[in-house]
C-alpha positions as CSV (number, residue, x, y, z in Angstrom):
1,X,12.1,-9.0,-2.1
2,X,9.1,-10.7,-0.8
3,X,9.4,-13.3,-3.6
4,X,12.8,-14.6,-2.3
5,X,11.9,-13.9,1.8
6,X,8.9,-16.3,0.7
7,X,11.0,-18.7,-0.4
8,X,14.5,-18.3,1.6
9,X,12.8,-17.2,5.1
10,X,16.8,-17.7,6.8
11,X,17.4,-14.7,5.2
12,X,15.5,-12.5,6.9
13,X,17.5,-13.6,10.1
14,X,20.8,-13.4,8.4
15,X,20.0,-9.7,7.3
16,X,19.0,-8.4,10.5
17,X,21.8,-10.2,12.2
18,X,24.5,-8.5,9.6
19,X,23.1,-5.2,10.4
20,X,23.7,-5.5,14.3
21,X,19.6,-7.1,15.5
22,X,21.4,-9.7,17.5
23,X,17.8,-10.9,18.9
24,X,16.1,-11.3,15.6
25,X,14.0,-14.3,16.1
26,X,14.6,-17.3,13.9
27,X,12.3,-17.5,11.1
28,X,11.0,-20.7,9.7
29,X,8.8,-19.6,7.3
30,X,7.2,-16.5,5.6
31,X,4.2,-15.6,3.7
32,X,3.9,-13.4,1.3
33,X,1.1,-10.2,1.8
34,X,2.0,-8.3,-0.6
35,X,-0.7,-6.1,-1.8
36,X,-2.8,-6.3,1.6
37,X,-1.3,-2.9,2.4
38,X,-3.1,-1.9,-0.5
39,X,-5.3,1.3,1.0
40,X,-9.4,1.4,0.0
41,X,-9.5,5.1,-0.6
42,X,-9.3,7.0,-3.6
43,X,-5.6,7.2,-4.0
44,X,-4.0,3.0,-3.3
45,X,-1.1,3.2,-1.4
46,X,1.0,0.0,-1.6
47,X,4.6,-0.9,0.1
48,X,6.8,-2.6,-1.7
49,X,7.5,-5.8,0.2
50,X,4.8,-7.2,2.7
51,X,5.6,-10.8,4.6
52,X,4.0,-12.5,7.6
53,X,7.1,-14.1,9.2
54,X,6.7,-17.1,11.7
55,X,9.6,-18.1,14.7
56,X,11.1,-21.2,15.6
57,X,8.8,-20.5,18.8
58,X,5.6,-20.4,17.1
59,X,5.1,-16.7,17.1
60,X,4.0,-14.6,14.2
61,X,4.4,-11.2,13.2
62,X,3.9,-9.1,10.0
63,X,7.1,-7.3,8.0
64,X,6.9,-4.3,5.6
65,X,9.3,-3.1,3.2
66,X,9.6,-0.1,2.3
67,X,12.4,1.3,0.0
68,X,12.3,4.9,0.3
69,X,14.4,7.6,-2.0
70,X,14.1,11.1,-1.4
71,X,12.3,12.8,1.9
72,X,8.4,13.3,0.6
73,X,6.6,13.9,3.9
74,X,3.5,13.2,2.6
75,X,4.4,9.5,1.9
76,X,6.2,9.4,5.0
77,X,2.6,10.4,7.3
78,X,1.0,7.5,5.4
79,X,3.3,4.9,6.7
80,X,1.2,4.7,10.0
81,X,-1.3,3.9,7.7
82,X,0.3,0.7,6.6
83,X,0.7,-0.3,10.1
84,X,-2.3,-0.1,11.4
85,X,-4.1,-1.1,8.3
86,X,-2.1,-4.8,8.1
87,X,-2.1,-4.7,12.4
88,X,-6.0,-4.6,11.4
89,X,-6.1,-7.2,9.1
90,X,-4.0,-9.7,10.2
91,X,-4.5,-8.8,14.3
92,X,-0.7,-9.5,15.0
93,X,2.5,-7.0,15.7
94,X,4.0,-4.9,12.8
95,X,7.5,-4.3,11.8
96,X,8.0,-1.3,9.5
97,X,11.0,-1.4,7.5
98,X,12.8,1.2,5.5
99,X,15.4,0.9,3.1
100,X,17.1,4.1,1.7
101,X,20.6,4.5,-0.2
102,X,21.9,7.8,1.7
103,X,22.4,8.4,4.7
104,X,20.6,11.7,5.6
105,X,17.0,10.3,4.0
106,X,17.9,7.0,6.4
107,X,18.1,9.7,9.4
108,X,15.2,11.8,8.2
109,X,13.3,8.2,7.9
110,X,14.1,6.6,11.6
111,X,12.4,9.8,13.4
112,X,8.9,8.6,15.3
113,X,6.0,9.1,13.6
114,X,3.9,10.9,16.1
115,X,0.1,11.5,15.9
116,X,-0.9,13.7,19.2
117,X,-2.6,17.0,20.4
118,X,-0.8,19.4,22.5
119,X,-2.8,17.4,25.3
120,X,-2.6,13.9,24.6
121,X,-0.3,11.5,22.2
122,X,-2.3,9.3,20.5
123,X,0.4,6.6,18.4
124,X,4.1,6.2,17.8
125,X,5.6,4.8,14.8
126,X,9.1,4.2,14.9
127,X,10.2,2.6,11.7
128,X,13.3,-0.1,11.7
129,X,15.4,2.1,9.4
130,X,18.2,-0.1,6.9
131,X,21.0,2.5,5.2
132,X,24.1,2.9,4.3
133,X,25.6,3.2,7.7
134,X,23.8,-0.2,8.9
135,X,24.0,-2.5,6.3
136,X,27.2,-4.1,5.4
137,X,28.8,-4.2,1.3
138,X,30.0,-8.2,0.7
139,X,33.4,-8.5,-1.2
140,X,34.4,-11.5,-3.2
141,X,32.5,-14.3,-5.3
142,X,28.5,-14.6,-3.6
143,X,27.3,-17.7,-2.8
144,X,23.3,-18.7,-2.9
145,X,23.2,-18.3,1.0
146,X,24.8,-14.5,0.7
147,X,22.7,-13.6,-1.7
148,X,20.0,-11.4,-0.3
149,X,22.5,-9.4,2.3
150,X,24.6,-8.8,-0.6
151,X,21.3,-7.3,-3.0
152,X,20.4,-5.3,0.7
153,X,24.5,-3.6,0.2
154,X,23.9,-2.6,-3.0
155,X,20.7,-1.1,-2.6
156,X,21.3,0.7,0.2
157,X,24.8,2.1,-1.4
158,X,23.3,2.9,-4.6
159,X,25.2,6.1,-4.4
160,X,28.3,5.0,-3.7
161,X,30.6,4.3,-6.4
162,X,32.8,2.7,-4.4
163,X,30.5,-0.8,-4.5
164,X,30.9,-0.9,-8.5
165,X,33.2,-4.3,-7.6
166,X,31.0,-5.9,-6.5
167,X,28.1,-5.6,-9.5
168,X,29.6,-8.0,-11.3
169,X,29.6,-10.9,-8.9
170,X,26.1,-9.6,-7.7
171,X,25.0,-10.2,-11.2
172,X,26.6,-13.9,-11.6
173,X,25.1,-15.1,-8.9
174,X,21.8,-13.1,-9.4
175,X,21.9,-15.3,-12.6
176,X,21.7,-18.3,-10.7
177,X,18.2,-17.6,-9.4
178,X,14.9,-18.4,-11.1
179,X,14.1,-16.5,-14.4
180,X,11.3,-14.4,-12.3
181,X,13.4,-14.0,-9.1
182,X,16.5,-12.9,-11.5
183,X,14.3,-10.3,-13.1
184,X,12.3,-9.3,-10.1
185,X,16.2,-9.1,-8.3
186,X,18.1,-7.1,-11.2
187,X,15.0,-4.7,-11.5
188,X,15.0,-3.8,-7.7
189,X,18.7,-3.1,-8.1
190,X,18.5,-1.4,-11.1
191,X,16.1,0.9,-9.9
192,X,18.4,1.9,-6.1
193,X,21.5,2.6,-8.2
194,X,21.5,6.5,-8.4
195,X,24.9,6.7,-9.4
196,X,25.2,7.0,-13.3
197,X,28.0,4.9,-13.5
198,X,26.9,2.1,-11.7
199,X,23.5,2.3,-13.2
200,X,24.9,1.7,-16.3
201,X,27.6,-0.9,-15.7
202,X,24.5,-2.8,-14.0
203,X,22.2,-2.5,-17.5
204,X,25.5,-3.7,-19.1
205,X,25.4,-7.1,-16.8
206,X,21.0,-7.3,-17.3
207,X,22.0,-7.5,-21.1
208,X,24.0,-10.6,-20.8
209,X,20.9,-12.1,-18.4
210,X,19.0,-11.5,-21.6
211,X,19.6,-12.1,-25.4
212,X,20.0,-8.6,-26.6
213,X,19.3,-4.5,-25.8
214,X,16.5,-5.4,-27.9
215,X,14.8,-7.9,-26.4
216,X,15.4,-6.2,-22.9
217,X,13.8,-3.3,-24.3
218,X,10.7,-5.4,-25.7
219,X,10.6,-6.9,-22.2
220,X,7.4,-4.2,-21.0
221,X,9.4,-4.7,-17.2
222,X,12.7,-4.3,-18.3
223,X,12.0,-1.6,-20.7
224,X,10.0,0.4,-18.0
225,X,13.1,0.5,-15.6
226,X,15.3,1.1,-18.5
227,X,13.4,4.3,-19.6
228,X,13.4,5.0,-16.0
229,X,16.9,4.6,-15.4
230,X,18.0,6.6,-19.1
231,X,15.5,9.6,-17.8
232,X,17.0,9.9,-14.4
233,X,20.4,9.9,-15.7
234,X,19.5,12.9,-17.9
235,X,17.5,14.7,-15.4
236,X,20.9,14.2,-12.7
237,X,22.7,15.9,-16.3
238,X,20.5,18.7,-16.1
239,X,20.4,19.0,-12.5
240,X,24.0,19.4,-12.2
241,X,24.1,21.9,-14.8
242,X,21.8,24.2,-13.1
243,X,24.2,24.0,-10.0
244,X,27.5,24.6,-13.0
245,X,25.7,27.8,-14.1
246,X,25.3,29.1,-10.1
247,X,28.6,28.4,-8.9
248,X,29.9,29.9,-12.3
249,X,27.7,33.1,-11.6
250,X,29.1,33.1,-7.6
251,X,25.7,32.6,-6.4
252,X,25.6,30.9,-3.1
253,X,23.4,27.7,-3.1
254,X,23.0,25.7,0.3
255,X,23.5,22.0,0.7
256,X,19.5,21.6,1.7
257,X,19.1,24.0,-2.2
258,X,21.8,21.5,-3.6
259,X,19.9,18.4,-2.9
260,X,16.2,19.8,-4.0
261,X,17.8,20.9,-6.9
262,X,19.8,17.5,-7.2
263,X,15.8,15.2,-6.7
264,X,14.1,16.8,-9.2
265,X,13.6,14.4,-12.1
266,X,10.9,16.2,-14.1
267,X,12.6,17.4,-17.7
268,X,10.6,20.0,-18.4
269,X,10.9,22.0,-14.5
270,X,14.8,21.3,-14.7
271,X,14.9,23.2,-17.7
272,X,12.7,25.9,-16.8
273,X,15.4,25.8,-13.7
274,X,18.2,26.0,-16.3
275,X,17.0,29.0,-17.9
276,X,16.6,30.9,-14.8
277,X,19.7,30.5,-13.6
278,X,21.4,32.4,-16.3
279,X,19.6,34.9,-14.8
280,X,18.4,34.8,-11.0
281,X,20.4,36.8,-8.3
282,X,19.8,34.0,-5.8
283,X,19.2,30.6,-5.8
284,X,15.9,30.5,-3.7
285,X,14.2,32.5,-7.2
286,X,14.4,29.2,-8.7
287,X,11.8,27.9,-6.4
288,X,9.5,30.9,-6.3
């Protein structure tokens, strides 16, 4: 993202002005700092889209992108981390940014980071939080000055079946773009669409961007995300029949059980899971 907000800074405005941020400033120009964020301990930490934006007025500030999927709390007490650390660096305000695709990680995401005793509260973080319920799905043929709002819709609906319209025109005018925005674009989306279906209507649409399945596949960034993609779709396979074997037993499984069950994407645990189930008298055993 911080490729194209490099180049197209007008976007940023038009994004946060779709989503309701009437009072956005007007940004003439960007910079990307990606990789800045990048922590010096023993496990880097990186975001995935860092710019320093400047106003029509002269001011500066830095943004951070964030796409989040899933509700890990131990990356979300680092994000103070990548405020302060850039806040450091660059001695200018920091807006923190998260994308997600549903709408309860979007909620779990937009609660203040607090770091305080029971005496004294030390920093707040309150992320700007971009989901499903903010961010608008464009209809109809793109055009060049759409185009970022419209990549924002599908990533943040990436669940949502509803938005398979709108992959193809996404993908004709992703086509217009640059050969390393149009790979850095479809990859971003690729990687936000959950939903099987729409994963694999949009890896239909990267083949005709490219020669052949082939050459994708030889491509070492397009074959990571299509590994990526083909695994996921097999672990949601297996997911979802753990949950068939537990509702065909009559065991009760909760909607916070459902969706842990519904995350996990290693192979081997899923099966472990699978086995169990033929067997467990409640759902919480899988865990244990």
């Amino acid at each position: 993202m911080h490729h194209y907000f490099r180049d197209r800074p007008e976007s940023i405005d038009q994004l946060f002005r779709a989503v309701g941020f009437t009072t956005f400033p007007d940004i003439v120009a960007t910079e990307d700092l990606s990789g800045d964020v990048t922590m010096l301990d023993p496990v880097p930490r990186q975001a995935d889209s860092v710019v320093k934006a400047r106003t029509k007025e002269g001011d500066e500030f830095v943004l951070i992108f964030e796409a989040q999927q899933g509700r890990p709390e131990e990356k979300r007490i680092r994000w103070p981390q990548y405020v302060t650390s850039l806040h450091d660096r660059h001695e200018m305000p920091v807006v923190l940014v998260i994308v997600c695709n549903d709408r309860a990680t979007a909620d779990w995401a937009a609660r203040p980071i607090t770091i305080r005793t029971e005496f004294w509260q030390t920093c707040v973080v309150r992320p700007l939080v971009l989901g499903p319920d903010e961010v608008p799905v464009l209809k109809g043929p793109i055009s060049d000055a759409d185009l970022m709002l419209a990549v924002f819709g599908v990533i943040t609906h990436g669940r949502d079946r509803s938005i398979l319209g709108i992959l193809e025109p996404l993908a004709k005018a992703v086509h217009q773009t640059d050969e390393e925005m149009r790979t850095k674009l479809a990859l971003e989306i690729q990687s936000a669409l959950i939903e099987p279906v729409l994963a694999q209507k949009w890896k239909e649409l990267m083949l005709l961007m490219t020669t052949d399945e082939e050459s994708m596949r030889a491509n070492p960034v397009f074959g990571e995300v299509l590994r990526k993609v083909e695994d996921a779709a097999e672990a949601k396979g297996e997911a979802e029949s753990i949950l068939i074997v537990l509702e065909d037993r009559e065991i009760e499984v909760t909607d916070a059980q459902r969706e842990r069950i519904l995350a996990v994407h290693d192979r081997e645990l899923l099966r472990r899971w699978l086995r169990m189930a033929l067997h467990v008298s409640a759902a919480d055993e899988l865990f244990g």
